[in-house]
Structures are given as C-alpha cells and as structure tokens.
C-alpha positions in Angstrom: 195.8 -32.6 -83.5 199.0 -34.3 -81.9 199.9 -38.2 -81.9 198.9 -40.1 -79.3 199.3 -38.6 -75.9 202.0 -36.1 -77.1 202.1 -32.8 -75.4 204.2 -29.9 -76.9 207.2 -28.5 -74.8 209.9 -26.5 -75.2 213.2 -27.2 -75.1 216.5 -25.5 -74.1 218.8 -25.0 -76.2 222.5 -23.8 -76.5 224.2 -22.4 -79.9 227.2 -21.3 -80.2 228.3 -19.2 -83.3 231.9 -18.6 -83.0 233.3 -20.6 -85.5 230.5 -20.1 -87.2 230.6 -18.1 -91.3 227.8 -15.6 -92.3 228.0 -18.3 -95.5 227.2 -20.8 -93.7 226.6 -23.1 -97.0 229.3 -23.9 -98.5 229.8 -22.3 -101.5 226.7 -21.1 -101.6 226.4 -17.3 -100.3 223.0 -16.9 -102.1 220.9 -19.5 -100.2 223.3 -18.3 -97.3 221.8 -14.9 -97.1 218.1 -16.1 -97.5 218.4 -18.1 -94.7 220.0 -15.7 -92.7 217.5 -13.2 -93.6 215.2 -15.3 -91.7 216.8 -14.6 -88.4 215.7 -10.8 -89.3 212.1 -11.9 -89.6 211.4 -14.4 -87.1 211.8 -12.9 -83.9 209.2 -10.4 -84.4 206.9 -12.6 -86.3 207.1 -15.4 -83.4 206.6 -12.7 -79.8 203.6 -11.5 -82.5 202.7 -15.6 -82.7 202.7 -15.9 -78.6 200.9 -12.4 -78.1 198.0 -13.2 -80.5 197.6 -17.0 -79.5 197.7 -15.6 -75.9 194.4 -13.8 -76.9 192.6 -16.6 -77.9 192.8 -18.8 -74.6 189.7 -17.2 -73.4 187.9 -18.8 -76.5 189.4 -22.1 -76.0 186.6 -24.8 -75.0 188.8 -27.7 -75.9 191.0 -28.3 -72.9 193.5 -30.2 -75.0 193.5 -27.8 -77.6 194.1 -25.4 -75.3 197.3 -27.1 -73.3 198.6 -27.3 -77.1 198.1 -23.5 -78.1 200.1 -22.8 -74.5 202.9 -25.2 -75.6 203.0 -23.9 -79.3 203.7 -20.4 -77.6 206.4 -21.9 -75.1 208.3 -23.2 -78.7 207.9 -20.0 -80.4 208.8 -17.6 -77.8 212.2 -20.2 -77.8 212.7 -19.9 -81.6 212.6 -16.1 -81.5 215.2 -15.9 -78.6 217.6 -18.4 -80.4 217.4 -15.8 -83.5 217.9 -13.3 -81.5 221.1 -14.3 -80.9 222.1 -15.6 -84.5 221.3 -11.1 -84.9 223.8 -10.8 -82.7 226.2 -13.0 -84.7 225.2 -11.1 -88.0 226.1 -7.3 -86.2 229.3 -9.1 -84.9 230.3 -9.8 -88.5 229.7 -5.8 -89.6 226.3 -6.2 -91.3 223.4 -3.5 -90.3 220.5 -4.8 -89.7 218.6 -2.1 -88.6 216.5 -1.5 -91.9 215.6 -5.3 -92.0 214.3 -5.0 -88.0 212.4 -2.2 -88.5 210.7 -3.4 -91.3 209.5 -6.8 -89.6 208.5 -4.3 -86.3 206.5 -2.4 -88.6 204.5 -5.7 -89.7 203.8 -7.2 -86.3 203.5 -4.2 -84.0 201.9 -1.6 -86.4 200.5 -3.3 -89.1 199.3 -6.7 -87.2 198.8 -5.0 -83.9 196.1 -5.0 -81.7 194.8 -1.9 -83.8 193.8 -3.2 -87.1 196.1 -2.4 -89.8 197.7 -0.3 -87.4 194.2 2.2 -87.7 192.8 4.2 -84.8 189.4 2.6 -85.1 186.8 2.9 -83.1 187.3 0.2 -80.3 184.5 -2.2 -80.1 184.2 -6.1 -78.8 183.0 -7.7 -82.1 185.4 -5.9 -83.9 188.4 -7.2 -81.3 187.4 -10.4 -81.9 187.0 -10.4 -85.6 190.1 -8.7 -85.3 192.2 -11.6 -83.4 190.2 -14.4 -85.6 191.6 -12.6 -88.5 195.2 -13.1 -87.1 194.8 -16.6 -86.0 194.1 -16.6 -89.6 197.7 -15.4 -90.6 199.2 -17.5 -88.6 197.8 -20.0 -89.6 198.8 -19.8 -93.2 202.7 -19.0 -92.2 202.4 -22.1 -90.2 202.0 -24.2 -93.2 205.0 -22.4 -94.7 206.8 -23.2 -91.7 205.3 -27.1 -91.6 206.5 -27.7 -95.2 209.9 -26.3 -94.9 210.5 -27.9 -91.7 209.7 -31.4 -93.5 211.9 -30.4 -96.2 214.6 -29.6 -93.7 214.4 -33.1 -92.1 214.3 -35.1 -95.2 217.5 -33.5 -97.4 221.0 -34.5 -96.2 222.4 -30.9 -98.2 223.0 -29.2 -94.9 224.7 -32.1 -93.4 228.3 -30.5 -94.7 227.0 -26.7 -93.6 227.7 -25.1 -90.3 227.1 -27.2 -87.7 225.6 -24.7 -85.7 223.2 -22.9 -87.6 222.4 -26.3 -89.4 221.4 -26.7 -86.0 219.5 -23.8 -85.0 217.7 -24.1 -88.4 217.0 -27.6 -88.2 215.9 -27.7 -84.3 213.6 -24.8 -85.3 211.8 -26.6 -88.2 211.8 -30.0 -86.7 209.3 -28.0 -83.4 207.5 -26.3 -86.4 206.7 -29.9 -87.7 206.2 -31.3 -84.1 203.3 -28.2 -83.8 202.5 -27.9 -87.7 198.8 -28.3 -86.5 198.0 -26.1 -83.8 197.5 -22.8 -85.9 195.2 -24.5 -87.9 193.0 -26.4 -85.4 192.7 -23.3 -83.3 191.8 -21.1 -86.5 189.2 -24.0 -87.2 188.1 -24.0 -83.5 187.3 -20.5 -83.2 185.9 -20.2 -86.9 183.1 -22.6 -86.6 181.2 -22.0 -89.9 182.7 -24.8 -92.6 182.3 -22.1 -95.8 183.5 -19.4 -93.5 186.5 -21.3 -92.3 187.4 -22.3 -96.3 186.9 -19.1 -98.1 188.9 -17.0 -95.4 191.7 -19.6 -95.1 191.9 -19.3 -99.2 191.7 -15.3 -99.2 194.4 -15.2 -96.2 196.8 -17.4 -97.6 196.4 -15.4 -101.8 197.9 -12.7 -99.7 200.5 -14.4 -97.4 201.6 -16.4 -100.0 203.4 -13.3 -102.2 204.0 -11.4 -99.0 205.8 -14.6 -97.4 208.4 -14.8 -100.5 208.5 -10.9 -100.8 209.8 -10.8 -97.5 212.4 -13.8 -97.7 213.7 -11.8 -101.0 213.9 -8.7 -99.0 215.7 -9.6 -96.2 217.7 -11.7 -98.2 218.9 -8.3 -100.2 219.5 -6.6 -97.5 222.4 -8.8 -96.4 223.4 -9.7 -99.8 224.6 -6.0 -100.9 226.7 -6.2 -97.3 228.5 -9.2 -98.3 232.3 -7.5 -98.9 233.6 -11.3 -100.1 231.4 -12.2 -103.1 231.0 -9.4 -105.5 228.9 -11.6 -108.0 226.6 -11.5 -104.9 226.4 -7.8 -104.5 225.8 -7.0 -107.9 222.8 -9.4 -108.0 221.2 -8.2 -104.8 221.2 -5.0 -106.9 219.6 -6.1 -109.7 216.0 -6.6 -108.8 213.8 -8.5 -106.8 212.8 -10.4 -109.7 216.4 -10.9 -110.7 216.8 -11.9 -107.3 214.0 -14.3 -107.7 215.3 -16.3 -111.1 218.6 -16.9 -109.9 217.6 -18.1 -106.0 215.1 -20.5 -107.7 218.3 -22.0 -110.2 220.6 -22.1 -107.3 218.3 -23.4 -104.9 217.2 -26.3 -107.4 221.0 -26.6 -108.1 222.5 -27.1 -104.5 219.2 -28.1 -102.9 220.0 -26.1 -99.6 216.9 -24.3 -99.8 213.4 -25.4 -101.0 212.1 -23.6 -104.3 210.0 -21.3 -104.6 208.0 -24.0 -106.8 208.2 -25.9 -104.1 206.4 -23.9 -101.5 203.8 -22.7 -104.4 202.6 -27.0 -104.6 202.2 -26.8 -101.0 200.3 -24.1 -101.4 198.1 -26.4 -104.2 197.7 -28.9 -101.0 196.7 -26.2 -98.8 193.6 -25.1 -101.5 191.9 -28.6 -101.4 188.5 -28.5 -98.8 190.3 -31.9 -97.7 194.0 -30.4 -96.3 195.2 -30.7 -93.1 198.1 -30.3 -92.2 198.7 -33.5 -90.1 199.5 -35.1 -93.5 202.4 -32.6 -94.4 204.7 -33.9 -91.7 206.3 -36.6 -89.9 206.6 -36.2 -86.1 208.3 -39.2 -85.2 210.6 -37.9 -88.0 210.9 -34.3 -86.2 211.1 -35.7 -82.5 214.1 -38.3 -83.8 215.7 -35.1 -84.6 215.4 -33.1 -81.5 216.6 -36.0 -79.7 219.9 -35.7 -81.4 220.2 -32.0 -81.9 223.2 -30.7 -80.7 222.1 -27.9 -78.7 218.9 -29.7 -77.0 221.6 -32.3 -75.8 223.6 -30.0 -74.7 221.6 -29.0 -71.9 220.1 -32.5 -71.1 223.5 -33.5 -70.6 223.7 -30.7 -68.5 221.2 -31.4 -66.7 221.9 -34.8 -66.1 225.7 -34.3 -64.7 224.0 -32.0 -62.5 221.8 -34.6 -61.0 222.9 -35.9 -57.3 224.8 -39.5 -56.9 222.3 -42.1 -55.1 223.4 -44.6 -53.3 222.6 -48.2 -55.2 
C-alpha cells in the first residue's frame, strides 16, 4: 500500500570503505559491532527475501501488488550486494567471519529452505504452499523490524558525526526499507485471506521472531566484538554473556542513541499486536525518499549518469 502513484525501484549505489573504521561510531565500539554484525546477517536473509517472494507471484491477483512485490525484490537483492561488500571491508580489517556466515546460511538455506525446517518431507502441493505462506509470514514480521529501525534511522541526527560511508550504506538501506515497509505485509495479508487466520499467525510468527531477531543481533555482534584487538573493555564483555551483552548494549544504546533499544523495538512490537496495525503508519516515505535523494552513493551514480548524457544542440 504505496502513496499515490509511487512505484518501488532500485537504485544504484556506490560505497566506498577506505577511509572507512570498523568503529565506525565514534567512541562507541559496542553499538559499532552490532551494526556491523548486521552486514553478517543481511545478505543471506535478503537473496532468502527475493527467492521466497519470487514464489508467491504465481498467487498474485492484484496487479499492483504484484509490480510492488517485484520492486521490493529489486531493493533487497541491492541491500544484500551492498553488504556484501561492507564483508569484504570487515575480512580486510583481519576479522573472520566465517562462523557468523555460516550461521545466517544455515537459517535461510537449511532451516527456511524450500524443505521445511530443512526436513526431507514428503513433497506435496498443499504442503508447498502452506510452506511459502508460512515464510511470507517471516518476512513479514522482520519487515516491521526493518520498518521501525529505518524510521528511527531517519529521524536521529546521532550518526550525522559517524562514518560517512557506512552512515550511508545504513541509512540508504533503511530509508528503502521504509519506502517498502508495506509490501511484506500486504502480500502476507493477500495470500492469507481468512481475517482470524491472518491475526493469530501474524501474532505466533512474530512471539518467535521477535527473541530470534535480538538473539541474532547479540550474536553476531559477539562474534566481532571478541575480534576487536583495540578495546579490551570490549573483548572482555563480548565474553561475558549474552545477557551481559544485553544490559550493557541497552545502557549504551540509550546513552549515545546510535542504535535503537531493545525497549524500543519491544513497543513496536506492542503496535504490531493490535487487530488495527499496519504498518503504513510506522513510517514516513516522503521522509525516506528526501533521504535517498541526497544519499551520497545514489548521487553518485545519477551524477554519473548524467555527465554521461550527450550534449544537444539548444
């Protein structure tokens, strides 16, 4: 459910790293490493996104639903190639990753794959389809995860004395997941057409993403954290315990405010339980396309493109 006559489409984009720190935040190695723990998760979380969504155009009777499901893939199979690349950055600056991929494989090939739970059930249509609802399901809920925190993103000024370049690549990213915060949820709605059915599995899906989704940040997260060879106090808490971990991000986080809290992601999970949500009301797109227009690495290639344009005579 876009604005007006707003179509979704994705845009190239340039980033370049090298001047870039692994803590990116100034001081501020903790919410440093959650973000960059991101770049571990997303690419294989967002081809899963386009692979699954690619599934349900089949099922699409709404034309304009449909031209929106296609875009939504065209910006997530974007975001997953930018964070391919901010890897790359991370191996360049002697962290292993490796644990962290495999991991975030296992979830969207295995566990998420076109095999439920990664089980070699007997094959069947209904079951296929049940199967793929279930997903759209999934994604849905991570979408509103992704919704919030791109709203969040566009609204605080904390990030405006980070890295320019991954304050970029982060805020580009968000800003498209508010431009498409929708599209998960109208085509979960669209294919689910029972009211009670559609309420009572959005609710069970999300008590499980919910946990899994902060789980996961924390893990990742860790995983970089006992790398990072410059901030002891760092390594020693990424030691400690996942919920260690998870007392001390939610005091820094509410301290330097470069990362939402875990308190607030659990109210916007509160918004997502009421029979009235949608998530058109959770963010701005004017807001997120007034953004993109100004991002860095979207202008550098329509400037690109634009020097490349032929003189014409007047």
């Amino acid at each position: 459910m876009l604005t007006g006559n707003h179509q979704l489409k994705a845009r190239k984009v340039y980033f370049d790293f090298a001047e870039s720190s692994v803590c990116w935040m100034p001081n501020d190695p903790l919410c440093s490493h959650v973000a960059n723990g991101i770049n571990m998760l997303l690419p294989a979380g967002e081809f899963w996104f386009c692979r699954v969504f690619n599934k349900t155009l089949p099922y699409i009777t709404d034309e304009k639903l449909k031209q929106e499901v296609i875009g939504f893939v065209r910006q997530e199979a974007a975001h997953a190639r930018a964070h391919e690349k901010a890897q790359d950055f991370l191996r360049e600056n002697g962290y292993d990753i490796q644990d962290p991929l495999n991991r975030a494989h296992f979830v969207f090939n295995i566990l998420l794959g076109d095999k439920p739970f990664g089980l070699p059930l007997v094959k069947g249509k209904k079951l296929e389809e049940y199967w793929l609802l279930f997903r759209v399901g999934v994604i849905a809920a991570i979408e509103h995860f992704t919704g919030t925190i791109g709203q969040w993103t566009l609204d605080s000024k904390s990030w405006d004395s980070a890295d320019p370049a991954m304050a970029d690549l982060f805020r580009w990213h968000l800003a498209e997941e508010v431009e498409h915060r929708c599209v998960a949820y109208d085509l979960f709605e669209h294919l689910l057409t029972n009211k009670l059915g559609f309420y009572v599995s959005r609710q069970v899906i999300m008590a499980a993403i919910f946990p899994l989704f902060i789980y996961f940040l924390a893990d990742f997260a860790r995983s970089l954290g006992k790398q990072d060879l410059e901030h002891e106090n760092i390594q020693k808490l990424m030691r400690r315990g996942f919920f260690n971990f998870i007392r001390e991000f939610e005091k820094t986080a509410t301290r330097s405010d470069n990362l939402p809290t875990i308190k607030y992601l659990w109210k916007a999970t509160l918004r997502w339980v009421s029979p009235k949500f949608n998530p058109i009301h959770e963010g701005d797109t004017e807001q997120a396309l007034a953004y993109m227009a100004r991002s860095p690495a979207v202008q550098y290639f329509e400037q690109m493109a634009h020097s490349a344009k032929p003189a014409t005579l007047s």
